[in-house]
Wavefront OBJ file of the C-alpha trace (Angstrom):
o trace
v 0.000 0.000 0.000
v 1.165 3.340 -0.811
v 1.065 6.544 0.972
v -2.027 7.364 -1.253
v -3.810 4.654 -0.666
v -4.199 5.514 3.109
v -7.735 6.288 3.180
v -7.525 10.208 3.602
v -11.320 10.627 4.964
v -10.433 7.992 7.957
v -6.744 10.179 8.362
v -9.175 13.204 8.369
v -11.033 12.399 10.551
v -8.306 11.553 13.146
v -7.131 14.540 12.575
v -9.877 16.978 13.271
v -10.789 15.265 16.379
v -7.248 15.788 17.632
v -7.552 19.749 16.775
v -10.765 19.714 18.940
v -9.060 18.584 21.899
v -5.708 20.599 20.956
v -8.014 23.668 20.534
v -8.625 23.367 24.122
v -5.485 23.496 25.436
v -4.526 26.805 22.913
v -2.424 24.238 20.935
v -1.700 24.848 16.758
v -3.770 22.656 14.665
v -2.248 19.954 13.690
v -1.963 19.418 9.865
v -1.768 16.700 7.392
v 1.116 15.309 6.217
v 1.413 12.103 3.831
v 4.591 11.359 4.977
v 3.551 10.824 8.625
v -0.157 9.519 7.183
v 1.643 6.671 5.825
v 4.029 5.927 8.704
v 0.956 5.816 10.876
v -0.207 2.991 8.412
v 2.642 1.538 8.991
v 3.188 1.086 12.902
v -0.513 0.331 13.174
v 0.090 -2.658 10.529
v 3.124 -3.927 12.559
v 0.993 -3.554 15.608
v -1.664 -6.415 14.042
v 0.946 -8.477 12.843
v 2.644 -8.633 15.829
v 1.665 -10.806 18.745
v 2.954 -9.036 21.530
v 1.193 -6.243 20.856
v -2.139 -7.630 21.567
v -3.054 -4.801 24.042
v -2.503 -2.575 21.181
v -4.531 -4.609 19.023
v -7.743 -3.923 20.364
v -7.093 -0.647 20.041
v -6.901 -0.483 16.675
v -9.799 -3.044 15.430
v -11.919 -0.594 17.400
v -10.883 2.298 14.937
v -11.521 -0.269 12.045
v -7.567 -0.014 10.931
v -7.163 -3.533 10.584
v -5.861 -4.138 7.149
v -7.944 -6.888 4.776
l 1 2 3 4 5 6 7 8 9 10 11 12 13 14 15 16 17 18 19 20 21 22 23 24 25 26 27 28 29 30 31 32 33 34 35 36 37 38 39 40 41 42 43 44 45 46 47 48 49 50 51 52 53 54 55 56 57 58 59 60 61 62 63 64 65 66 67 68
């Protein structure tokens, strides 16, 4: 998968939920970037393949990341 095919309305998303909460704490916005989009992919790809990283895991199914 390439950094493209991250699906940008799920990276969205993510992101404008962050700014709400960074909003609140007179953070910057954050803004998007496919470099880090598809690094994200990455570690949260690694986390399902991996094992030990069960607790992890969860985590992720329940934002529907896990890869087909």
């Amino acid at each position: 998968m390439s950094p493209n095919e991250v699906n940008r309305d799920f990276v969205i998303d993510i992101i404008d939920r962050t700014n709400i909460d960074r909003k609140k704490v007179n953070l910057q916005p954050l803004k998007e970037n496919s470099a880090l989009n598809y690094a994200a992919y990455l570690r949260a790809k690694d986390i399902l393949d991996n094992p030990k990283l069960f607790h992890l895991k969860i985590i992720i199914k329940l934002f529907k990341l896990e890869s087909q």
